[in-house]
Backbone atoms as SQL, in Angstrom:
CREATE TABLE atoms (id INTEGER PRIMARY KEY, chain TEXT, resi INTEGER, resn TEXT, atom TEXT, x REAL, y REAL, z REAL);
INSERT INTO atoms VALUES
  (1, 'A', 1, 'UNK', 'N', -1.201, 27.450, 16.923),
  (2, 'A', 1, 'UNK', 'CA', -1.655, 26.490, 15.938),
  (3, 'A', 1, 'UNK', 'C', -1.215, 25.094, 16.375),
  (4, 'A', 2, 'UNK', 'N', -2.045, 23.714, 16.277),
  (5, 'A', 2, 'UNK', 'CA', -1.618, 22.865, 16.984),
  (6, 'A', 2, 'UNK', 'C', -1.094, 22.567, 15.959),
  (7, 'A', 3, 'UNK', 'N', 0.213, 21.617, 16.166),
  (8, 'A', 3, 'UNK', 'CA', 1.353, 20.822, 15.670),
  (9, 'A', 3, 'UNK', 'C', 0.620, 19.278, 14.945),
  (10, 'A', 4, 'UNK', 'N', 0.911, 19.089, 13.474),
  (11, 'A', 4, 'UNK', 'CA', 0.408, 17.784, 13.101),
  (12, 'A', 4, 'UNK', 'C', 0.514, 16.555, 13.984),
  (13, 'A', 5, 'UNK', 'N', -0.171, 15.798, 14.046),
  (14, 'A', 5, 'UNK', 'CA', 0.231, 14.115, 14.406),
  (15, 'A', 5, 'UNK', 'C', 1.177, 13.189, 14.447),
  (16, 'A', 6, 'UNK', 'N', 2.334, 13.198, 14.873),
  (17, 'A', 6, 'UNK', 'CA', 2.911, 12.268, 14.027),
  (18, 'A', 6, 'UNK', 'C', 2.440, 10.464, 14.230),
  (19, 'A', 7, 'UNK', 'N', 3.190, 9.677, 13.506),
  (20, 'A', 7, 'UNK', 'CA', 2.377, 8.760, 12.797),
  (21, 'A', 7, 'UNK', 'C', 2.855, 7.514, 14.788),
  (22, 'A', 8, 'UNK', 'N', 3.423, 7.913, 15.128),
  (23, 'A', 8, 'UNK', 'CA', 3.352, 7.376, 16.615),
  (24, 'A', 8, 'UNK', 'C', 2.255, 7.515, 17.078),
  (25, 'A', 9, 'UNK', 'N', 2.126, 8.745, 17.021),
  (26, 'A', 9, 'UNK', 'CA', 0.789, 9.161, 18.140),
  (27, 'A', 9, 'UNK', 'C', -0.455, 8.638, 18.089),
  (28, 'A', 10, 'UNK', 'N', -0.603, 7.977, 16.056),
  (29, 'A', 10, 'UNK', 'CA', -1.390, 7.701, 16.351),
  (30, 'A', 10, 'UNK', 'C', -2.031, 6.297, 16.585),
  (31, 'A', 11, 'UNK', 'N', -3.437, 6.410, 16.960),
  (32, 'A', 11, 'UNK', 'CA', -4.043, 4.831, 17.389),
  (33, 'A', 11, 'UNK', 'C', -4.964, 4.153, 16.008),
  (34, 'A', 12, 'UNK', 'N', -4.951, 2.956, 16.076),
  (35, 'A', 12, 'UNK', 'CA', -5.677, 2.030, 15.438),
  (36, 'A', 12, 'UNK', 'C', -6.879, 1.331, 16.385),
  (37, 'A', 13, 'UNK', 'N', -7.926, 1.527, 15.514),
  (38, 'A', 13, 'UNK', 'CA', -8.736, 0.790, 15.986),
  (39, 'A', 13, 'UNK', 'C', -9.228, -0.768, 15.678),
  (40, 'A', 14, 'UNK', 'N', -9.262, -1.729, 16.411),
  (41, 'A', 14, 'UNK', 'CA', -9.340, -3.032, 15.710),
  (42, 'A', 14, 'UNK', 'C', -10.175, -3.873, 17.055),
  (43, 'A', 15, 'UNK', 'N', -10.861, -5.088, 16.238),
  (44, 'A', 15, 'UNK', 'CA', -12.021, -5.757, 17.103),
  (45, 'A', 15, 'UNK', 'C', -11.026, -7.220, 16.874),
  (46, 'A', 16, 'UNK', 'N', -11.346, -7.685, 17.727),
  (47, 'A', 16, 'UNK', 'CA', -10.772, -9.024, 18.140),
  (48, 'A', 16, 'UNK', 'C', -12.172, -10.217, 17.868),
  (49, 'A', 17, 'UNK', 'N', -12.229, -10.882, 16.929),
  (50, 'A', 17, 'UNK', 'CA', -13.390, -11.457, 16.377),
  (51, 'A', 17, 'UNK', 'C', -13.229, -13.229, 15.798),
  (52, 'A', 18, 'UNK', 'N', -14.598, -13.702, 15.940),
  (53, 'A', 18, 'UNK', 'CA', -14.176, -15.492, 15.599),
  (54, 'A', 18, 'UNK', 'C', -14.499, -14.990, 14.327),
  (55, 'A', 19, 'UNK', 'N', -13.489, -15.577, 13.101),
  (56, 'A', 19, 'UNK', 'CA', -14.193, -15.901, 11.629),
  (57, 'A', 19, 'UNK', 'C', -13.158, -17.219, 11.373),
  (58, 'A', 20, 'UNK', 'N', -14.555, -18.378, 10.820),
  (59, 'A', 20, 'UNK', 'CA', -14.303, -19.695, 10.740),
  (60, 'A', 20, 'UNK', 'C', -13.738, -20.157, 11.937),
  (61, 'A', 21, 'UNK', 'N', -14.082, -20.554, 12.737),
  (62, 'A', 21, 'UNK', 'CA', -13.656, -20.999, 14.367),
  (63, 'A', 21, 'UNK', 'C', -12.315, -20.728, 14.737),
  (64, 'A', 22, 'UNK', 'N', -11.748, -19.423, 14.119),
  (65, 'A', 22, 'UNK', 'CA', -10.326, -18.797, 14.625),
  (66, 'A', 22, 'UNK', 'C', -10.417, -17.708, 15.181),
  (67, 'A', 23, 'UNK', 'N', -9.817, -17.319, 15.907),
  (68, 'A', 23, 'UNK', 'CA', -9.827, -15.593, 16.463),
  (69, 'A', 23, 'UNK', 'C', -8.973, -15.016, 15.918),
  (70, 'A', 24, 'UNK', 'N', -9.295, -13.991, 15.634),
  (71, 'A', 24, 'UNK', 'CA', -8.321, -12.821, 14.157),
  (72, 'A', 24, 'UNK', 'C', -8.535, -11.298, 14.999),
  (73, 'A', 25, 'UNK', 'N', -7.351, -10.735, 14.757),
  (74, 'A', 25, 'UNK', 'CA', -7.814, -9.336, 14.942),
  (75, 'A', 25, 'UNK', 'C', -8.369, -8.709, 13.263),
  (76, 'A', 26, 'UNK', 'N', -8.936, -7.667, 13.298),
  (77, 'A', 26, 'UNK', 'CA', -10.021, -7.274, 12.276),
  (78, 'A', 26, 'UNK', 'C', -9.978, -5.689, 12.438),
  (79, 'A', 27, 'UNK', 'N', -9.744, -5.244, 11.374),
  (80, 'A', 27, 'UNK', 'CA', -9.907, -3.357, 11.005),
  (81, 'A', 27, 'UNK', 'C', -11.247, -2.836, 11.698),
  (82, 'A', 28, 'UNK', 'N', -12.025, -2.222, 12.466),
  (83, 'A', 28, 'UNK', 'CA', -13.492, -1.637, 12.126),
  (84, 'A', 28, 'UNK', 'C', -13.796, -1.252, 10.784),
  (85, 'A', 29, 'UNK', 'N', -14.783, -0.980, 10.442),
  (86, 'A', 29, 'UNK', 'CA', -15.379, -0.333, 9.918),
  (87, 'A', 29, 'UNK', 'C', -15.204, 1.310, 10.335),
  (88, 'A', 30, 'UNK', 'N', -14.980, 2.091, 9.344),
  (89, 'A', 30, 'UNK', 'CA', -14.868, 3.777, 9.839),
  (90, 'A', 30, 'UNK', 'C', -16.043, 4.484, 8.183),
  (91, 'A', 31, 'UNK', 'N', -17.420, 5.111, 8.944),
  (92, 'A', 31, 'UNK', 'CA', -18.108, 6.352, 8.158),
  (93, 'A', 31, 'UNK', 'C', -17.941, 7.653, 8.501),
  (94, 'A', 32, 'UNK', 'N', -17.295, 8.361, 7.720),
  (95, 'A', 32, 'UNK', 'CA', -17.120, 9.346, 8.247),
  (96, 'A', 32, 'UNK', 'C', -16.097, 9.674, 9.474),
  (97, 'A', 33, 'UNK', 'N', -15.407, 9.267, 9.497),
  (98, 'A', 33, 'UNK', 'CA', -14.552, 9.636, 10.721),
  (99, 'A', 33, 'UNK', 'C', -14.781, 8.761, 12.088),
  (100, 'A', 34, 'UNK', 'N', -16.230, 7.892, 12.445),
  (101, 'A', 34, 'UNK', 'CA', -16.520, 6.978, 12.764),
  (102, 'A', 34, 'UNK', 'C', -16.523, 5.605, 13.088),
  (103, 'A', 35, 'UNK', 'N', -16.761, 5.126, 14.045),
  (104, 'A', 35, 'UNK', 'CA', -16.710, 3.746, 14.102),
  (105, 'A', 35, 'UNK', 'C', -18.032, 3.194, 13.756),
  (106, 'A', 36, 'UNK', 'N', -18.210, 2.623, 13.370),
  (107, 'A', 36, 'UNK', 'CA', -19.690, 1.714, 13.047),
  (108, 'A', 36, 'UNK', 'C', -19.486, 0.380, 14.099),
  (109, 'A', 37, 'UNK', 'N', -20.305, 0.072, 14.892),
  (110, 'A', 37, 'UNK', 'CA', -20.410, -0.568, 16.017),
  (111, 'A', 37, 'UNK', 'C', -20.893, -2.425, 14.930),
  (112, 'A', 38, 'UNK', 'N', -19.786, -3.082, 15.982),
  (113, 'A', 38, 'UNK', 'CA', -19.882, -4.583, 15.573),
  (114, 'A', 38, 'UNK', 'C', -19.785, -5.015, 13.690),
  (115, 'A', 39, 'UNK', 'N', -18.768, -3.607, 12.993),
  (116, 'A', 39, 'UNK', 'CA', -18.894, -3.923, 11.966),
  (117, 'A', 39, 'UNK', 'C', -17.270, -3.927, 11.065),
  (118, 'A', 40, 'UNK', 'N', -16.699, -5.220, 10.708),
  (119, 'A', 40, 'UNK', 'CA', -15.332, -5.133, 10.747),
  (120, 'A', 40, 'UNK', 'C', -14.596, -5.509, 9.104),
  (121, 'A', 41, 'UNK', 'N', -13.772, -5.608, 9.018),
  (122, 'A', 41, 'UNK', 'CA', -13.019, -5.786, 7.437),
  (123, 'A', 41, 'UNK', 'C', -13.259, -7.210, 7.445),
  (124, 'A', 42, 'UNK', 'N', -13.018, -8.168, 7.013),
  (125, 'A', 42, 'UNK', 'CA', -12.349, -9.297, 6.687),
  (126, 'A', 42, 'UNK', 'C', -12.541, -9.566, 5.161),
  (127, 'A', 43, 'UNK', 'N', -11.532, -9.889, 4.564),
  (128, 'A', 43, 'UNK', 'CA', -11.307, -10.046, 3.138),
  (129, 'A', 43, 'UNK', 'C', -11.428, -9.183, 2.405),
  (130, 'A', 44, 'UNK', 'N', -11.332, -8.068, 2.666),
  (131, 'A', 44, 'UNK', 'CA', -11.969, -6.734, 1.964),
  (132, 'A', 44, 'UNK', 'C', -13.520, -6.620, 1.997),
  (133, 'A', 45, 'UNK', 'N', -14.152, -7.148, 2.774),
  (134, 'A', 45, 'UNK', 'CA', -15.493, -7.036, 2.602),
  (135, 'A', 45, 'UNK', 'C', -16.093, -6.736, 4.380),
  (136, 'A', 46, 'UNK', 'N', -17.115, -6.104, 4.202),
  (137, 'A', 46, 'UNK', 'CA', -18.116, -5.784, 5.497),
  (138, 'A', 46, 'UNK', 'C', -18.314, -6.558, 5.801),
  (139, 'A', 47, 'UNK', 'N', -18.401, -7.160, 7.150),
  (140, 'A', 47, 'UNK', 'CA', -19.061, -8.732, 8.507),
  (141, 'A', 47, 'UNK', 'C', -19.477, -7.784, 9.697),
  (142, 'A', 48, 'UNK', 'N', -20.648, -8.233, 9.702),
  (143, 'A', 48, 'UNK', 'CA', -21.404, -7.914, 11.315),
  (144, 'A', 48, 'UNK', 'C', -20.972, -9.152, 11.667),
  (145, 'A', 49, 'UNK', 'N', -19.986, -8.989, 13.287),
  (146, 'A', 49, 'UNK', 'CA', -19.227, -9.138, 14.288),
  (147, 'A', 49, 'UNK', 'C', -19.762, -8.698, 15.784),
  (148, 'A', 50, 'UNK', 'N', -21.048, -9.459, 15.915),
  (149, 'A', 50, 'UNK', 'CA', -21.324, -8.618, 17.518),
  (150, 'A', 50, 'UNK', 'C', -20.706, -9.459, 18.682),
  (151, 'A', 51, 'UNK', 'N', -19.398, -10.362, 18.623),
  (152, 'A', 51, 'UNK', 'CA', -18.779, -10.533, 19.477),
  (153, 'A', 51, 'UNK', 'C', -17.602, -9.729, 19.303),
  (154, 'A', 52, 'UNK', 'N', -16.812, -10.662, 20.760),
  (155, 'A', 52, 'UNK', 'CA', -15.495, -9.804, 20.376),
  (156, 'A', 52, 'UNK', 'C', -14.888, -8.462, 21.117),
  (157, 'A', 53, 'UNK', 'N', -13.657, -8.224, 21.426),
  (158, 'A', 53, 'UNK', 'CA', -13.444, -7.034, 22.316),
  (159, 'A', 53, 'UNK', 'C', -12.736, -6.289, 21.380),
  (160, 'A', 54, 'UNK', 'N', -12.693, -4.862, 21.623),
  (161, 'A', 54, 'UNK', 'CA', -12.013, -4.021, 20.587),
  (162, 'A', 54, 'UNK', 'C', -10.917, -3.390, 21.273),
  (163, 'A', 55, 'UNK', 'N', -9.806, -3.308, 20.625),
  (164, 'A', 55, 'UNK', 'CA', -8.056, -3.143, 21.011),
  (165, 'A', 55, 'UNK', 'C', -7.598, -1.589, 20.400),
  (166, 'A', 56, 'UNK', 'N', -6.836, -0.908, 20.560),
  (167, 'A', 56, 'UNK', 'CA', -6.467, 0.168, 20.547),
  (168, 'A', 56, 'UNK', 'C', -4.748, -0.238, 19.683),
  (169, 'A', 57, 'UNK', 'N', -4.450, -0.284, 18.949),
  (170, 'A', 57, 'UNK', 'CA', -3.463, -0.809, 18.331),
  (171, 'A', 57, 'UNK', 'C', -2.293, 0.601, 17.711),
  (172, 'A', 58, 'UNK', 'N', -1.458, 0.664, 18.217),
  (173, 'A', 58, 'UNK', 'CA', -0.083, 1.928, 17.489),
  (174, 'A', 58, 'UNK', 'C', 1.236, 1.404, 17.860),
  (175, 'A', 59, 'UNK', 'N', 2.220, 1.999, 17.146),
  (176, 'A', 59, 'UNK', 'CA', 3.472, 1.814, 17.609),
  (177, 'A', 59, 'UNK', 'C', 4.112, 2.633, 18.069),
  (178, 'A', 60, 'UNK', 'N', 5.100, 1.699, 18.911),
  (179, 'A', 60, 'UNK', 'CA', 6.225, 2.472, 19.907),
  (180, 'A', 60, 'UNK', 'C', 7.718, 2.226, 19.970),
  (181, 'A', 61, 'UNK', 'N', 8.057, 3.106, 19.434),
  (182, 'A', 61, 'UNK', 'CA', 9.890, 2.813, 19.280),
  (183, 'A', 61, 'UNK', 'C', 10.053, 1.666, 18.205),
  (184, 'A', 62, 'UNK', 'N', 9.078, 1.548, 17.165),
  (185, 'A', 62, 'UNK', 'CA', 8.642, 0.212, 16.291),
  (186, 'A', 62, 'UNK', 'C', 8.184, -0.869, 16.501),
  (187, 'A', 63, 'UNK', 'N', 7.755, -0.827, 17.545),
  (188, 'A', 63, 'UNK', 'CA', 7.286, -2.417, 17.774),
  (189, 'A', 63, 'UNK', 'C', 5.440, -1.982, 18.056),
  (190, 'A', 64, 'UNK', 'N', 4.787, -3.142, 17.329),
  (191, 'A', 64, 'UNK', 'CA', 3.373, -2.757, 17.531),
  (192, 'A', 64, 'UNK', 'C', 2.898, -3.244, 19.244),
  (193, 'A', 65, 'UNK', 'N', 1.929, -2.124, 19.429),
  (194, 'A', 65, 'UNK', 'CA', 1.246, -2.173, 20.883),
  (195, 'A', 65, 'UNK', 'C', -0.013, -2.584, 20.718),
  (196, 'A', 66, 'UNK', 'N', -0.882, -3.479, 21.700),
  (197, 'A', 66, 'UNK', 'CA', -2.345, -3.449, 21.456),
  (198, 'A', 66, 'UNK', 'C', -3.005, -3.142, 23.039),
  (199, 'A', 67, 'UNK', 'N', -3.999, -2.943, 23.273),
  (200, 'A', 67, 'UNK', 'CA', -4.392, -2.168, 24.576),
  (201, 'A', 67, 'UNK', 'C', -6.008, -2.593, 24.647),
  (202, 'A', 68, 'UNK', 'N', -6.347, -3.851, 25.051),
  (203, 'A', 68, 'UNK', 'CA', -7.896, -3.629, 25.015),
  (204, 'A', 68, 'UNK', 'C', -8.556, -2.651, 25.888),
  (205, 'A', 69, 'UNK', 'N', -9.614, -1.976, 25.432),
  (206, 'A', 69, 'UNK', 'CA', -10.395, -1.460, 25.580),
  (207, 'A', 69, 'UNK', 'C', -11.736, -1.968, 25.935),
  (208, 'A', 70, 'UNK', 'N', -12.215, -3.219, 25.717),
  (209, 'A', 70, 'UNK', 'CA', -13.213, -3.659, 25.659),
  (210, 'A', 70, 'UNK', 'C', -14.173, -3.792, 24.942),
  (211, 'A', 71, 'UNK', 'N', -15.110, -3.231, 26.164),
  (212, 'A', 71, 'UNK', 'CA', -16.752, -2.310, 24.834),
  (213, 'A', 71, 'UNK', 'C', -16.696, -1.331, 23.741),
  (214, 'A', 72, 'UNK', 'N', -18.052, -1.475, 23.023),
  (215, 'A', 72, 'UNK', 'CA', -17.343, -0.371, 22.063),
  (216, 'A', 72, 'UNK', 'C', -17.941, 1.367, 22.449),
  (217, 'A', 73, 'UNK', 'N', -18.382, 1.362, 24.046),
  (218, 'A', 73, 'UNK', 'CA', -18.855, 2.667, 24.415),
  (219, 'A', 73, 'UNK', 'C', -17.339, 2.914, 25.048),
  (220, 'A', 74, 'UNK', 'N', -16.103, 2.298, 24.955),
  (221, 'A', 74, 'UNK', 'CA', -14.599, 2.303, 26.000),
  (222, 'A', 74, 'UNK', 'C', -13.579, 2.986, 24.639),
  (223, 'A', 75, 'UNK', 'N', -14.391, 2.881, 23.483),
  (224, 'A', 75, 'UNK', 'CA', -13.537, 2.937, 22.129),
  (225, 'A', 75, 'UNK', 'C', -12.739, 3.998, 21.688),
  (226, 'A', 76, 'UNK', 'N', -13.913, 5.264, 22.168),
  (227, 'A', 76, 'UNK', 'CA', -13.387, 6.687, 21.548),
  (228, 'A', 76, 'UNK', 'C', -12.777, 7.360, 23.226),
  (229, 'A', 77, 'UNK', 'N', -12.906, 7.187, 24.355),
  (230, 'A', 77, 'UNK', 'CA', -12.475, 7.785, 25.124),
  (231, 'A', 77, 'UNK', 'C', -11.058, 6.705, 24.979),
  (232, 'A', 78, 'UNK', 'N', -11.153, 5.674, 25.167),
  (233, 'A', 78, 'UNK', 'CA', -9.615, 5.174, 25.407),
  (234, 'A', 78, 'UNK', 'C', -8.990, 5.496, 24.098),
  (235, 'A', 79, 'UNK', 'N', -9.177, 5.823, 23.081),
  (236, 'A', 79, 'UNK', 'CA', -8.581, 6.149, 21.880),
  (237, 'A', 79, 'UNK', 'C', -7.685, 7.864, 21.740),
  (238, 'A', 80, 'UNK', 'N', -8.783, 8.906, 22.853),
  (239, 'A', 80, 'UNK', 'CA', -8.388, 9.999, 23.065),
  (240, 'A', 80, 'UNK', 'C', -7.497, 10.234, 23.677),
  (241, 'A', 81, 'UNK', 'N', -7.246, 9.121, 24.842),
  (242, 'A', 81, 'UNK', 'CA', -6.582, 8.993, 26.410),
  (243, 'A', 81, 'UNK', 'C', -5.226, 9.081, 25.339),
  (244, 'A', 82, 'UNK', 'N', -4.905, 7.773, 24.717),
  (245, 'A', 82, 'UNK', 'CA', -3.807, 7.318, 24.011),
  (246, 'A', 82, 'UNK', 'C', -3.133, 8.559, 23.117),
  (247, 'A', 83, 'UNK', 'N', -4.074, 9.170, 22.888),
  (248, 'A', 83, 'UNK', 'CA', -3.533, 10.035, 21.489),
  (249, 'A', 83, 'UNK', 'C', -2.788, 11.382, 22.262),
  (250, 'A', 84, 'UNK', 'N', -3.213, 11.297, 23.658),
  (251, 'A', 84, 'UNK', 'CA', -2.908, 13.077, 24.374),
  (252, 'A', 84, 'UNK', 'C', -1.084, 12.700, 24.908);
């Protein structure tokens, strides 16, 4: 039986995006277990975001890590890489 997750292991997904001529990192969007492509949090609300590179974000020994990934076809394999 595989062994739960613990909360190290796991990854965050987040897009690196301009809102109001600043660069912010930004939550995705997740349906279903999913990423929804170029679609991110800000203010609690949905923004189509088709710039921007997307980062792989968890912690290690407490300190937060970020890891770009790039594209968002780089998203779910570099997300798997991280988690093994």
């Amino acid at each position: 039986m595989a062994r739960a997750k613990q909360y190290g292991e796991r990854v965050n997904v987040v897009k690196y995006v301009r809102v109001e001529q600043k660069w912010r990192f930004a939550a995705v969007v997740e349906k279903k277990g999913r990423v929804i492509r170029d679609h991110v949090w800000i203010g609690g609300r949905k923004e189509h975001h088709p710039e921007g590179r997307y980062f792989l974000e968890w912690y290690q020994r407490g300190k937060r890590r970020r890891h770009s990934v790039g594209g968002f076809e780089n998203v779910v394999d570099g997300a798997r890489r991280k988690a093994i």
